[in-house]
N, C-alpha and C positions, 0 to 999 in steps of 0.2 A: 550520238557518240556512245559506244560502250563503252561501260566503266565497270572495273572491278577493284574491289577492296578485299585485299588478303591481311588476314591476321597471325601475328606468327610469333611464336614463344623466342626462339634467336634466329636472327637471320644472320648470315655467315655471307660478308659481304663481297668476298675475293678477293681481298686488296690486303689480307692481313688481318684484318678488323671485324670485329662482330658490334650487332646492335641486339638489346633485350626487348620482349616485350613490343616489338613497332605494329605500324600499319602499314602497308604499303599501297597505293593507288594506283591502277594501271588504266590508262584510258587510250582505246584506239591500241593496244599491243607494246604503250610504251610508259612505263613507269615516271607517275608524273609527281607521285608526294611519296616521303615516307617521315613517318611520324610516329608517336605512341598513339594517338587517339586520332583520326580523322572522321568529320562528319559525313553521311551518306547521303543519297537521292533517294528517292523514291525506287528509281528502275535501276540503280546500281548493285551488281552480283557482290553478296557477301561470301566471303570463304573463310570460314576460321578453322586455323588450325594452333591457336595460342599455345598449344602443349607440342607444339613439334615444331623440327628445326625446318630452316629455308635457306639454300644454299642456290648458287648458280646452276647452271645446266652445266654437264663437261664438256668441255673441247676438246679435239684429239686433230688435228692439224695432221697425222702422219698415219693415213690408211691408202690401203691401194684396192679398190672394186672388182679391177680385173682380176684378183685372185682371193680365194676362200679360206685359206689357213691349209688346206691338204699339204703335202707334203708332194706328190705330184706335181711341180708347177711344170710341166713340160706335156700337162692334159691340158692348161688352156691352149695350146697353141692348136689344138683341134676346134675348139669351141670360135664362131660365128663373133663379131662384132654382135652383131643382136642379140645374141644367147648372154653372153657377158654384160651386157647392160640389165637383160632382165634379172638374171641372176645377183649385178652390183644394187640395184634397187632392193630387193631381197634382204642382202647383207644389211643397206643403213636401218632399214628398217629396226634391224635387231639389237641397231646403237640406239635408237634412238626408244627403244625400251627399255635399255640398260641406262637411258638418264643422259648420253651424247648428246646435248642440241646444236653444238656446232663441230660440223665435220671438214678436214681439208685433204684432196687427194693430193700424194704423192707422187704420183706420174701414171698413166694408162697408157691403154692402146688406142692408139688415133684416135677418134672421137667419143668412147666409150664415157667416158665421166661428164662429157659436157650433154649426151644424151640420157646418164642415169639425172644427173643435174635438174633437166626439163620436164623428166618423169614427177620430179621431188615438185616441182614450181609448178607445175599444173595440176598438181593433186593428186596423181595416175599412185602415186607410190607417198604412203605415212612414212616420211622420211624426215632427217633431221636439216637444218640450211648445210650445204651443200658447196663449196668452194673448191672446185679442182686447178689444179698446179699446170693442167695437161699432158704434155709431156715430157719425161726428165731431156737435160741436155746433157751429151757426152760426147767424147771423140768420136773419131770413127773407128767403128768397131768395137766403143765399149762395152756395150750390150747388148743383148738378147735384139733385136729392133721387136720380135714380136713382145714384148715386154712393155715397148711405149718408148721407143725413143729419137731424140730428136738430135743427128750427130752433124756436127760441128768442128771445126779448124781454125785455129789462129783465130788473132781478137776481129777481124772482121765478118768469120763467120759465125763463132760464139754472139757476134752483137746481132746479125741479122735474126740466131736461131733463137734469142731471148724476143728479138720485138715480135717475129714469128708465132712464138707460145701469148706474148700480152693481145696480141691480134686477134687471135683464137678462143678468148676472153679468160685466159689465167690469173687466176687471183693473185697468184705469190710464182719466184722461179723457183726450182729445182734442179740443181746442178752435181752433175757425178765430176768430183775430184779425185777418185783413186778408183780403182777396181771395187768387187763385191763377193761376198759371200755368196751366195745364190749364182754367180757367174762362172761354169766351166773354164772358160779360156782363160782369166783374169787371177792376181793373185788381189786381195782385199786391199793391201797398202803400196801397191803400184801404185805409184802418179801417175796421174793421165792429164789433166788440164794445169798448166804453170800459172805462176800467180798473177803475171799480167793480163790472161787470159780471165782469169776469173773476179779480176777486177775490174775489166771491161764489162763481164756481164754482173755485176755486181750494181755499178754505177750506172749500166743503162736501164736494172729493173730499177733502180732507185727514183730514179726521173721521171716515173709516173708513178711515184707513192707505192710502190708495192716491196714488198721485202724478198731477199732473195735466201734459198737454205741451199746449204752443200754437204752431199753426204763424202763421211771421209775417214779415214782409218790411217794409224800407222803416223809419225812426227812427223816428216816432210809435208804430207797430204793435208795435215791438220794445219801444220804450221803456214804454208801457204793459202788455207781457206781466209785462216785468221787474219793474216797481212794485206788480203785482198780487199778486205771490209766486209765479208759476206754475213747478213745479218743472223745466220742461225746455223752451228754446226750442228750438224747431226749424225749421230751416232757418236764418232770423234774416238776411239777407241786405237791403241791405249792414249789416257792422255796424261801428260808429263807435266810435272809446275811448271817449267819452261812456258810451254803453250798456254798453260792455265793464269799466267801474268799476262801477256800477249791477249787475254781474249779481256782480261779486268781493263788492260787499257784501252780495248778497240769496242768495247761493252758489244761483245759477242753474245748471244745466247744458247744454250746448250742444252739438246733435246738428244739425252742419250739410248734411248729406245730401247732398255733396259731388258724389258720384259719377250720379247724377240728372241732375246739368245738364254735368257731364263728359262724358255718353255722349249724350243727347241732345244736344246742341251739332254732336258729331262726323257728326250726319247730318242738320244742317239743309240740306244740298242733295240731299239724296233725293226731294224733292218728296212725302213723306208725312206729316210734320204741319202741323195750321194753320196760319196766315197767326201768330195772335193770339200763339201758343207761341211760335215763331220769334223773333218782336219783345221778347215782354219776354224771353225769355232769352238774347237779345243784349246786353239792358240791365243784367242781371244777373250772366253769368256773368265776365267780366272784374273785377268787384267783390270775387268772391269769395276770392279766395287773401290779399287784404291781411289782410282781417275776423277769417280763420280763423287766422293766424299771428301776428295779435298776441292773440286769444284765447289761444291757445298759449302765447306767450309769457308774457300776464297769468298762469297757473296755472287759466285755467279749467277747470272738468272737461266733457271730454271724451268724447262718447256716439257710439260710430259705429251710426247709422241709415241706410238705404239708399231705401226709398220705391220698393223691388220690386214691380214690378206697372206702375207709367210709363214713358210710353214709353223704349223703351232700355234701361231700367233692369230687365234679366233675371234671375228667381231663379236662387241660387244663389253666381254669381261675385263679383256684386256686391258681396256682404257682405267679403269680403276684399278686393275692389279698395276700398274705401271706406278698410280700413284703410291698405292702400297708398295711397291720396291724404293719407292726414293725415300720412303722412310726406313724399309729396314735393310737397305744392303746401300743408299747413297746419304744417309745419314740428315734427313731433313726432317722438322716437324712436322705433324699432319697438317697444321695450316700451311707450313710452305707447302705441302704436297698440291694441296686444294686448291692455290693461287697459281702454283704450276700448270694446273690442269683446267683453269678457268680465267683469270688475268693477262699471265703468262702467253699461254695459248691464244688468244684472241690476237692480242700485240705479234705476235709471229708472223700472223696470218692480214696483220695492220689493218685489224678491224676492231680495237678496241675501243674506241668512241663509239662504240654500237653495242656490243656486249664483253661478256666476262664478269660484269660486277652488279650486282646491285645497286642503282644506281640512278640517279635523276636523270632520264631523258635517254636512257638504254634501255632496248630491247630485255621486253620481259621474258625471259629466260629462266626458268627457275627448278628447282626439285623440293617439294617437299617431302621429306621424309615421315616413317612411321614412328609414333610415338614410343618415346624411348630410344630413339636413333639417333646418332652425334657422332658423325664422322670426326672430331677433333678426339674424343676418346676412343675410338677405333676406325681408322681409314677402313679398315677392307670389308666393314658393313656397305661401302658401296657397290661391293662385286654381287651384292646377293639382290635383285631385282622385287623382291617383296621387301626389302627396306623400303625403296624410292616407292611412297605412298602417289604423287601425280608427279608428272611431268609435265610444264609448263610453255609452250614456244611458241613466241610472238603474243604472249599474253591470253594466249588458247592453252584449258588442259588437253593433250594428246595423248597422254596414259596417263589411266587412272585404274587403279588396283582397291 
């Protein structure tokens, strides 16, 4: 059995909670004690880092492989199903040095994330674990198809195209309730799926443990995600108390993808996205900091997703500036940020009995940081990759600095 004992000044547990001073024991890849003092073996790995902090690994639940952050997205549609797999292996790579250990796709092109996936699971690619969504579901003719999508009609074919995606071995569903940003034909807060629609696929991803996200814009589109049961709005923009009561009582979670339209915004005068992008995320992004702080405020919980792969929106940094936005434009503490980005995130993706925390009999997932490093007194030390002293996954370091 391997065994390792890590030592660590505070571990930052995800849940809210810190411990001083512990031990932790990882045997076999899974945290089996934590204590101030444990005794050791003979052939057990000691790691002390008593002077620095230990924090979870991030999760980011809301990346897309098929695309790099350019501003081009209408280059993949030249690019090879094989090109895009090599290329999305590439990408986590880059998460998973920026301190990502668990990642979840947001929708692909046909098979491309369940072959970047394989790549990850056989070793071919230093990636982070690896959960794809497959592909989003929408009407017909919600979107792009070369985008990744799986279109649908009335609650009987939304339930075939949901068991479809669980078949294909999707961790979580992905459902488009309005139009998008990034969509020519579509306006963002068009309704496109009615709520008994998406409560059909709500209730049929629910029946094999999986959780379902719906992305959505605009009151109606929201309003209906909410009603439906769907476990995780995403984006949700604008969002109104109306809705923000509605989500307290149906214990909604909200992954507003903040940093998306923060980064993109900053280069609408570069002259390289649409005409179409430019306009509705004018309409949008001003909108956004009210929605997200009185979520905040109501006790909603709190999913940080990023939507890596759009334009701007580059893997890796991302996921931590995201957390960094929810403390300073969605008004949360750095611990909520933290638990967002590592708790929160796990539960989304309904694999929190496995990781996210710190924790007896979870997946050791960890980052220790450089001495002197405390993301509780400054979240956006995690954007800068010489903080995160190792990276931790499965109880193996896989960067070490």
């Amino acid at each position: 059995m391997k065994e390792t004992l890590l030592k660590a000044g505070t571990v930052i547990i995800g849940d809210g909670n810190l411990i001083e001073n512990a031990s932790i024991l990882i045997q076999n890849g899974i945290i089996s004690r934590i204590e101030e003092k444990i005794p050791t073996g003979l052939e057990t790995e000691v790691l002390d880092f008593s002077d620095c902090v230990v924090m979870p690994g991030m999760i980011d639940p809301h990346v897309h492989v098929c695309f790099d952050g350019s501003p081009n997205m209408a280059e993949t549609r030249l690019f090879s199903d094989e090109l895009l797999a090599i290329r999305g292996g590439k990408l986590l790579e880059i998460l998973l040095q920026q301190g990502v250990t668990t990642v979840g796709d947001a929708a692909g092109r046909g098979n491309v994330p369940f072959a970047v996936k394989e790549a990850i699971d056989r070793g071919f690619v230093n990636g982070p674990r690896f959960l794809p969504c497959g592909r989003m579901i929408t009407i017909s003719g919600g979107r792009d198809p070369l985008a990744g999508a799986n279109e649908a009609d009335g609650v009987d074919g939304i339930r075939r195209a949901v068991r479809e995606e669980i078949a294909r071995g999707a961790y979580y569903i992905k459902l488009a309730t309005t139009g998008a940003m990034t969509s020519e034909h579509t306006e963002s807060m068009s309704v496109q799926f009615n709520q008994d629609e998406l409560q059909t696929a709500a209730d049929e991803t629910r029946k094999v443990g999986k959780m379902s996200h719906a992305h959505a814009y605009g009151d109606e589109g929201i309003k209906n995600t909410i009603l439906a049961g769907v476990d995780v709005l995403v984006h949700g923009h604008p969002l109104s108390k109306e809705n923000i009561e509605l989500m307290k009582k149906h214990k909604t979670m909200y992954m507003p993808t903040i940093v998306t339209y923060y980064e993109s915004q900053l280069h609408h005068d570069d002259g390289e996205l649409p005409e179409y992008m430019i306009r509705k995320e004018k309409e949008i992004f001003p909108l956004i900091e009210e929605g997200v702080r009185n979520a905040v405020k109501a006790g909603i919980e709190m999913v940080v997703g990023t939507d890596s792969g759009m334009p701007y929106t580059f893997f890796g940094k991302s996921t931590p500036e995201e957390m960094e936005l929810l403390v300073r434009l969605g008004g949360t503490s750095e611990m909520q940020a933290i638990v967002a980005g590592t708790r929160n995130a796990a539960k989304s993706m309904s694999i929190e009995s496995k990781v996210g925390t710190i924790k007896l009999g979870k997946s050791a997932d960890m980052l220790i940081l450089a001495q002197g490093k405390n993301p509780l007194d400054n979240i956006s030390i995690l954007q800068d990759k010489e903080s995160i002293k190792r990276v931790i996954l499965n109880g193996r370091t896989v960067v070490e600095r």
